[in-house]
C-alpha positions in Angstrom: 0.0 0.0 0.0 1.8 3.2 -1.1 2.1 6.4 1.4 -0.7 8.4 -0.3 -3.0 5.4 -0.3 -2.1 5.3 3.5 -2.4 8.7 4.3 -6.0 8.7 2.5 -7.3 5.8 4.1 -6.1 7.2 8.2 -7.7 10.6 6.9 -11.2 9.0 5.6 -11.2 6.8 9.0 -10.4 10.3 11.5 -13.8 12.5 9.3 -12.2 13.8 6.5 -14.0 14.2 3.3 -13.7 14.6 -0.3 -9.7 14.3 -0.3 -8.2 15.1 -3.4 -4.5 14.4 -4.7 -2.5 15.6 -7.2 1.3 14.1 -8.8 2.1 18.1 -7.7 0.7 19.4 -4.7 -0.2 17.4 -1.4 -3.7 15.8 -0.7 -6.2 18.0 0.9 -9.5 18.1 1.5 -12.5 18.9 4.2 -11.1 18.2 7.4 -13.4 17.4 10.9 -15.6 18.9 12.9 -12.9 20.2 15.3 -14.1 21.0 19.2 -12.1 24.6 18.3 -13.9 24.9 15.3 -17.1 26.2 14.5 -17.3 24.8 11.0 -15.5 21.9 9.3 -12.5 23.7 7.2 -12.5 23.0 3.5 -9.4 22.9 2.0 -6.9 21.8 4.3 -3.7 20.2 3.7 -4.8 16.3 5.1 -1.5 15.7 7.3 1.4 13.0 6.6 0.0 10.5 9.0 2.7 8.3 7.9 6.1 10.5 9.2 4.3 12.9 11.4 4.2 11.4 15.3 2.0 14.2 15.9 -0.5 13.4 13.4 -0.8 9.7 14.6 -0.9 10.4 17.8 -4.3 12.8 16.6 -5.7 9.5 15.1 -5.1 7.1 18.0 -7.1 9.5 19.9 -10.0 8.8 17.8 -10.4 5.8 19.1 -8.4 6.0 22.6 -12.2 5.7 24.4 -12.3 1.9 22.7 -10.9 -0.7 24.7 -11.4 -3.5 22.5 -9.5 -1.7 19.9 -7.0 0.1 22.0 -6.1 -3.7 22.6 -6.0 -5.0 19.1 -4.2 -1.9 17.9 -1.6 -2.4 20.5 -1.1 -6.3 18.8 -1.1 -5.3 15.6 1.6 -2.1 16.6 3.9 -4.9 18.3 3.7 -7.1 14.9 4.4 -3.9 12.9 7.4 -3.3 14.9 8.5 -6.3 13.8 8.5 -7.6 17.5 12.0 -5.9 18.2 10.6 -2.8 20.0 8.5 -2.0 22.2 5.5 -0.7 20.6 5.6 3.1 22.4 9.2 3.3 20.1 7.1 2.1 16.7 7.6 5.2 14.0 4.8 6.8 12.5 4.8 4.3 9.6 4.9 1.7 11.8 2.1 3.0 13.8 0.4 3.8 10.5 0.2 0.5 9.0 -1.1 -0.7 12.4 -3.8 1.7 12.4 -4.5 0.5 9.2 -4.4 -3.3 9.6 -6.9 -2.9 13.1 -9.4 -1.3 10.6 -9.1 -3.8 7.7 -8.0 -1.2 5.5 -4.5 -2.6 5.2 -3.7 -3.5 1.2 -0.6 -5.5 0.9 1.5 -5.1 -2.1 2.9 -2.0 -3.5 
């Protein structure tokens, strides 16, 4: 599954809508309802949820509140890791693919 693919798919699962990419410019689109907000902001660069900590960390809060999947995504972080780290060390790809996997949105391939 390439980056952009990734990046798409964490986006589309954290509330963002009509994403659009280009081979020149980086994806963007309507981003969530934000607590800070008022309105959802159209036009927004989606974030590099694949080298951004910052921006996975935003995801995992989505669905922090989730036991069940705090557990599987935990797993499926160790097995992403490769099994050689712990999984509070896993990069943001790593964490990424994870993410990914838990949600069944995981391509191999690419």
């Amino acid at each position: 599954m390439n980056i952009d693919k990734q990046n798409i798919a964490i986006a589309e699962l954290c509330g963002w809508s009509d994403i659009k990419c280009g081979p020149f410019f980086q994806c963007y689109g309507t981003a969530p309802l934000d607590s800070l907000m008022d309105d959802r902001q159209v036009g927004m660069n989606v974030p590099y949820y694949t080298s951004d900590l910052n921006a996975m960390h935003d995801a995992e809060k989505v669905y922090s509140d989730d036991d069940e999947w705090t557990e599987k995504y935990w797993m499926a972080l160790y097995q992403a890791s490769e099994k050689t780290r712990w999984p509070y060390d896993a990069t943001a790809a790593q964490r990424a693919e994870a993410f990914l996997r838990v949600h069944r949105k995981w391509e191999d391939g690419e």
